[in-house]
Structure formats: structure tokens, C-alpha cells
C-alpha positions as CSV (number, residue, x, y, z in Angstrom):
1,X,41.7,151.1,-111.6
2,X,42.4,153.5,-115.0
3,X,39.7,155.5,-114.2
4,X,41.3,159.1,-114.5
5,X,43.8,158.8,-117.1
6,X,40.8,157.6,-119.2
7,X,38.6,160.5,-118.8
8,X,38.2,163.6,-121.1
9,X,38.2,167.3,-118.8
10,X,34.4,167.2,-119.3
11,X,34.4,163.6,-118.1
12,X,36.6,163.9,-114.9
13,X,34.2,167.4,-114.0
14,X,31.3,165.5,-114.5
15,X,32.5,162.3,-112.5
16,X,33.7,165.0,-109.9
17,X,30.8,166.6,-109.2
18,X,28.7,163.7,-109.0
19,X,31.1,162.1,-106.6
20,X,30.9,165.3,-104.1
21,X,26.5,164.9,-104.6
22,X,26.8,160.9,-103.9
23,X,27.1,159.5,-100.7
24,X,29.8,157.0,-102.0
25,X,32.1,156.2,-104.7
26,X,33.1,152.2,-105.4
27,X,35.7,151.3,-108.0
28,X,35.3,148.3,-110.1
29,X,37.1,146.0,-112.2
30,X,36.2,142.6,-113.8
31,X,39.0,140.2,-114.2
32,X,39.8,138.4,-117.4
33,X,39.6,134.6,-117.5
34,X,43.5,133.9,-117.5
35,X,44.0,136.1,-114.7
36,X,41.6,134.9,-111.9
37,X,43.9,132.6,-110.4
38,X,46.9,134.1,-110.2
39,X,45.1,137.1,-108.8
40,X,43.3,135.3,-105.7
41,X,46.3,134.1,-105.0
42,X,48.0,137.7,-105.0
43,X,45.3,138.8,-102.9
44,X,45.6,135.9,-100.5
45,X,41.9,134.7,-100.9
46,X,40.6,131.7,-100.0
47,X,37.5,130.7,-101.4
48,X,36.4,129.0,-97.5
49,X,35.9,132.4,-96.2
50,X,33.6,133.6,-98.9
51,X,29.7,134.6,-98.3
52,X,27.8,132.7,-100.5
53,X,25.1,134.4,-101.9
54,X,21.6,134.0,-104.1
55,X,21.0,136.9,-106.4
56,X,17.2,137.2,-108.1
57,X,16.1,140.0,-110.5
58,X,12.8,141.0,-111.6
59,X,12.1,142.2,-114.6
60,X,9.9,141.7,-118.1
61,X,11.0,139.4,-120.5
62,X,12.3,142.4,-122.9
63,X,13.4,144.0,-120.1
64,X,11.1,147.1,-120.0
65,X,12.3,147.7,-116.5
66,X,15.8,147.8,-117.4
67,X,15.4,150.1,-120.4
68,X,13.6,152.5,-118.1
69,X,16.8,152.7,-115.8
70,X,15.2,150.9,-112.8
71,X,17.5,147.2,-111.6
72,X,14.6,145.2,-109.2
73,X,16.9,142.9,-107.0
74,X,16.1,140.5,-104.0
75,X,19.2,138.8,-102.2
76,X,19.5,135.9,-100.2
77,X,22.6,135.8,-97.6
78,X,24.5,133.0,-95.9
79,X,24.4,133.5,-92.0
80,X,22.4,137.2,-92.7
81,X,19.1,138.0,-93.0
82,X,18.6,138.6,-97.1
83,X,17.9,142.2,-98.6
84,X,16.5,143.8,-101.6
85,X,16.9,146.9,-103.5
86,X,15.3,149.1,-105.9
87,X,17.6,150.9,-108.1
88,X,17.5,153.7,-110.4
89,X,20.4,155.0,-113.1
90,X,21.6,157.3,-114.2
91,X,20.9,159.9,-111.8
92,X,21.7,163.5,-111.2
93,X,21.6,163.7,-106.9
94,X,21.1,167.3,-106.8
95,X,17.4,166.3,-108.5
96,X,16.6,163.7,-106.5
97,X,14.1,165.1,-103.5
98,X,15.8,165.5,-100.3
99,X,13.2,163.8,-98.3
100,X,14.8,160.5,-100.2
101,X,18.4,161.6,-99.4
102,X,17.7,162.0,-95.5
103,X,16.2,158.1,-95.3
104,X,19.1,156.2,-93.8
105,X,17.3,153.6,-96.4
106,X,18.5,155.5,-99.6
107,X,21.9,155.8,-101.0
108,X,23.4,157.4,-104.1
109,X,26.0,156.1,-105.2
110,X,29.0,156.8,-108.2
111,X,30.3,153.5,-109.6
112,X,33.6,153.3,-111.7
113,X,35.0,151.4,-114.0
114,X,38.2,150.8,-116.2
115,X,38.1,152.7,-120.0
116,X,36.6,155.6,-118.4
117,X,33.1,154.2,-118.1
118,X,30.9,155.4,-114.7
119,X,26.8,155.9,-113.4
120,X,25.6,157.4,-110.4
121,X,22.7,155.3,-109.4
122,X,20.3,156.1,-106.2
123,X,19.4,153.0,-104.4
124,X,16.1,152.2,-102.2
125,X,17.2,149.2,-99.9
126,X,15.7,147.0,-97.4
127,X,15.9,144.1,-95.7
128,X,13.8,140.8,-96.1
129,X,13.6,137.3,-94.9
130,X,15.4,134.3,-97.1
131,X,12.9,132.0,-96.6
132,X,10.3,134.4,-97.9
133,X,12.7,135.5,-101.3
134,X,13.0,131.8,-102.0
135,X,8.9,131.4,-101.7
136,X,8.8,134.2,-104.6
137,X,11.6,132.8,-106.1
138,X,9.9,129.8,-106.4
139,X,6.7,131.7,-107.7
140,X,4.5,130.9,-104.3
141,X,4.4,134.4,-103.0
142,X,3.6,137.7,-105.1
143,X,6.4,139.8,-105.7
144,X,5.7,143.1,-104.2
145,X,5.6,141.1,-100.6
146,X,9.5,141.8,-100.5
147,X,9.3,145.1,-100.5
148,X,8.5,147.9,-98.2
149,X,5.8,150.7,-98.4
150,X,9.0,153.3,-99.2
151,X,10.0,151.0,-102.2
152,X,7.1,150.2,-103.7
153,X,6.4,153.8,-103.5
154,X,9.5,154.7,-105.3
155,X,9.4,151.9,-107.9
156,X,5.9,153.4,-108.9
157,X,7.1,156.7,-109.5
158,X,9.9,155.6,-111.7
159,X,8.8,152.6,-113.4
160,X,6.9,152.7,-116.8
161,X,3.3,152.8,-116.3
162,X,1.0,150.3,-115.7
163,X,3.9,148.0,-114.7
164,X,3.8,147.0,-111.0
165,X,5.8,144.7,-109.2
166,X,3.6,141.6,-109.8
167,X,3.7,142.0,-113.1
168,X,7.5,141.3,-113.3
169,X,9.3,138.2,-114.0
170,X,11.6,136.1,-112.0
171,X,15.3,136.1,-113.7
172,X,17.7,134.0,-111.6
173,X,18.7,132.9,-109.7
174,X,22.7,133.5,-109.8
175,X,24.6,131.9,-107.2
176,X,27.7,134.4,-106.4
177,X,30.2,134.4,-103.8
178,X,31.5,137.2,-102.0
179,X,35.1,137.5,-100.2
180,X,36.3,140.8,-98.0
181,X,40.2,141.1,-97.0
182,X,42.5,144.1,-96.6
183,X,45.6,143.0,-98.5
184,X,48.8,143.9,-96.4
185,X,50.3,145.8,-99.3
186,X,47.0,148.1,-100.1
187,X,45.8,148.9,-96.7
188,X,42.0,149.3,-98.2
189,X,39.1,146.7,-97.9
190,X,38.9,144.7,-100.9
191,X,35.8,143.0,-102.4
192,X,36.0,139.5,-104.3
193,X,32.9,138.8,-106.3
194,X,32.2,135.4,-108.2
195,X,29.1,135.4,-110.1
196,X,28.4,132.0,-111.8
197,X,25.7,131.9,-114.7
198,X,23.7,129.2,-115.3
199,X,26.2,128.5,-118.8
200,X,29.2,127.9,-116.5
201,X,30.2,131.3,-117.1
202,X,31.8,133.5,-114.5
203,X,32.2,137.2,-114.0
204,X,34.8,138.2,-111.0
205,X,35.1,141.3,-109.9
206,X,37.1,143.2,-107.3
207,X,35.4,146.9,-105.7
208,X,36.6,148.9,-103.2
209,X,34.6,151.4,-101.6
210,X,35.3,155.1,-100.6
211,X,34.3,158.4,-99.6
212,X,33.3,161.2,-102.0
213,X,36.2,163.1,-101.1
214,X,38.6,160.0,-101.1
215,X,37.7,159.0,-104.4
216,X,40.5,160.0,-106.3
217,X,43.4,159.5,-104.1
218,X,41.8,155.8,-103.6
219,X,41.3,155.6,-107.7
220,X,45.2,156.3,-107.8
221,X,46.2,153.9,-104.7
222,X,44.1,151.0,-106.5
223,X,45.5,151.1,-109.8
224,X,49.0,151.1,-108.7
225,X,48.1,148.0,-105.9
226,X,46.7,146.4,-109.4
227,X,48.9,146.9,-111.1
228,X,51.7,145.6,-108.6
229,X,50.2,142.3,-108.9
230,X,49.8,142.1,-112.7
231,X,46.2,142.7,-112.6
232,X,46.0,143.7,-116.3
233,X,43.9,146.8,-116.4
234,X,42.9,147.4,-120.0
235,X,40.8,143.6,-119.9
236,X,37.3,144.2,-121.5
237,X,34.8,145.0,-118.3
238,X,31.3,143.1,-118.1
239,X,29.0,144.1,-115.8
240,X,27.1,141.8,-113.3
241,X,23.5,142.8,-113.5
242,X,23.9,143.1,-117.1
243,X,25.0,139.8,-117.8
244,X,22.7,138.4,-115.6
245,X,19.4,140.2,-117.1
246,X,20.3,139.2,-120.8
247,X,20.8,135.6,-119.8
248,X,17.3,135.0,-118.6
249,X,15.6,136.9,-121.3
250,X,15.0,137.3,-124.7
251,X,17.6,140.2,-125.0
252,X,20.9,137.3,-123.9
């Protein structure tokens, strides 16, 4: 993925240094329409091995959440118990308080994407039962009953005041698919993802995942792998929670 040859100095030391704080690095791209089948089948994927997923957001309908830098997510899982995560972005790690960073339950995390474009995010996650995600889904349970003491206590402290979890909307849910492989010619795990909006619309996207200090001999490896199978790297990116938020409110 182009993600150093797009950088300015000040960019790559930035995007360094946060890598070294974080506790992983993942490397995104989002493929362009045209391209999606001739790349699955470059990859070898086939669409019977994929995890099938349920995605819900909370959030306002102007998305106040969003705007304030905190992503509210509850996930249902085929064959797994469902999880749910509250996130914040952008973050600098070195200020976030290290009782958070010794919880096996918080991650930060440096994403990456083609044209230069990255966040370091910190993530509260936790695990909760499908049946219940679908109840609140569904509007029959209250909101905050998904997550634990340790999230709703770090969702108070960084969302805007007087907004608490029952106060949020429902926005989904989006159906998504999810594949894993390690193509023979890579020799790194490979994600799949299939998001499918409401509108027939799609967003795919293929992450891999790495270590701090792995980041960017693994940023080099996956743009050559991509670019071995005509994965065309300068495509316009679209991001998944994005798209998703704007589609169920008044800001799609």
C-alpha cells in the first residue's frame, strides 16, 4: 500500500513515532468497483469461507459523537460470541493514561491508508452476547447494557457532555463479510472485508496487520504483493465507518 512514497518528512516522523507508541499498525486499502473480481480471484478467496457479520453504530442523528472523535460500535459474529467497542481518534498514546494502556481490554492502534492518509485511534473493547445486540438493535433493550463499567466509564470522559449512551441512535445495521487467507505469494495474513449498504453499495477492503516495528518493511512487502496482482493503488479510498454513519443520518 503507497503509504511511504506518499508522505512528506514531517509526515513519515509523525506516522513513525506514533507507530513505535501504538500497540499495532494495520494497512488499508479499498478496492475500486472494476477491480473486486479480478482481485478475489488473485487472492484465491472464496466467498463460502467468509465470517458473516452484523455491524451497528450509535450515534445522534448529526452525528455529535462522531464530530467529537468518539466511533460507538456493537458487532454481531457468525459462530462467535459478538463484541463492541468504544473508540476514540485521533490520539496522541504518549497522553493517554497508562492505567488504560496496561488493560489487556484497550488497544491503540495506527491505521494506514493509500495517498498518504493515517489516525492513531485508542480502542476500549469488549465482548457481548448476539442475542442481546440484536434486542438493542431492535430498540427493546437500553443501549448502555452492551457495555462494560470500563467503557461506559471511558465513553463519559470523552463524549460531549450531557450525552450518554441511551441517548444515542441506532444506525445500522450493515451486513459485512469478512475473509482471512495468507496468499502463497505474500506470506502475510490478509483481510477481505465486504460491507454492503442498505443502497446496494459496497465498500471492500483488504488490511493486514503488523507490529510497530514491522510496519514499514510490511508497508513495502504489501505494495509490491499489490501491485503484483494489478491491485491499482492510486483508486479513491472510502472508509467503512464513514460511509456507514452518513448513510443513516442526516449528514449521508
Amino acid at each position: 500500500m503507497p503509504v511511504l512514497s506518499d508522505m512528506t518528512d514531517e509526515q513519515l516522523k509523525e506516522v513513525l513515532e506514533l507507530s513505535m507508541a501504538a500497540d499495532s499498525v494495520e494497512l488499508k486499502l479499498t478496492l475500486p468497483e472494476t477491480a473486486r473480481a479480478k482481485t478475489a480471484a488473485a487472492l484465491g478467496n472464496d466467498p463460502l469461507d467468509a465470517e458473516v457479520r452484523q455491524v451497528f453504530f450509535f450515534d445522534t442523528p448529526d452525528l455529535k459523537l462522531n464530530d467529537a472523535g468518539v466511533v460507538v460500535r456493537a458487532r454481531r459474529r457468525q459462530g462467535e460470541d459478538g463484541d463492541t467497542v468504544v473508540k476514540l481518534r485521533p490520539v496522541v498514546p504518549d497522553d493517554l493514561r497508562e492505567e488504560l494502556r496496561q488493560s489487556e481490554s484497550f488497544k491503540v492502534e495506527v491505521d494506514a491508508m493509500p495517498g498518504g492518509g493515517y489516525v492513531c485511534s485508542a480502542s476500549f473493547k469488549g465482548a457481548a452476547d448476539n442475542d442481546l445486540i440484536r434486542e438493542v438493535g431492535f430498540g427493546r433493550e437500553p443501549i448502555h447494557r452492551l457495555f462494560s463499567k470500563e467503557q461506559r466509564e471511558f465513553y463519559e470522559e470523552h463524549a460531549p457532555e450531557g450525552l450518554g449512551l441511551d441517548d444515542l441512535t441506532v444506525l445500522g445495521p450493515i451486513p459485512t463479510m469478512r475473509l482471512k487467507n495468507k496468499p502463497e505469494a505474500f506470506g502475510r495474513k490478509l483481510v477481505t472485508e465486504v460491507w454492503l449498504y442498505p443502497d446496494g453499495s459496497q465498500i471492500i477492503e483488504l488490511s493486514t496487520k503488523t507490529e510497530p516495528s514491522d510496519a514499514f518493511q510490511a508497508a513495502v512487502e504489501t505494495r509490491a504483493f499489490l501491485s503484483s496482482i494489478d491491485v491499482d493503488l492510486d483508486a479513491e479510498q472510502h472508509t467503512k465507518t464513514k460511509t456507514a454513519l452518513e448513510f443513516f443520518t442526516t449528514k449521508g
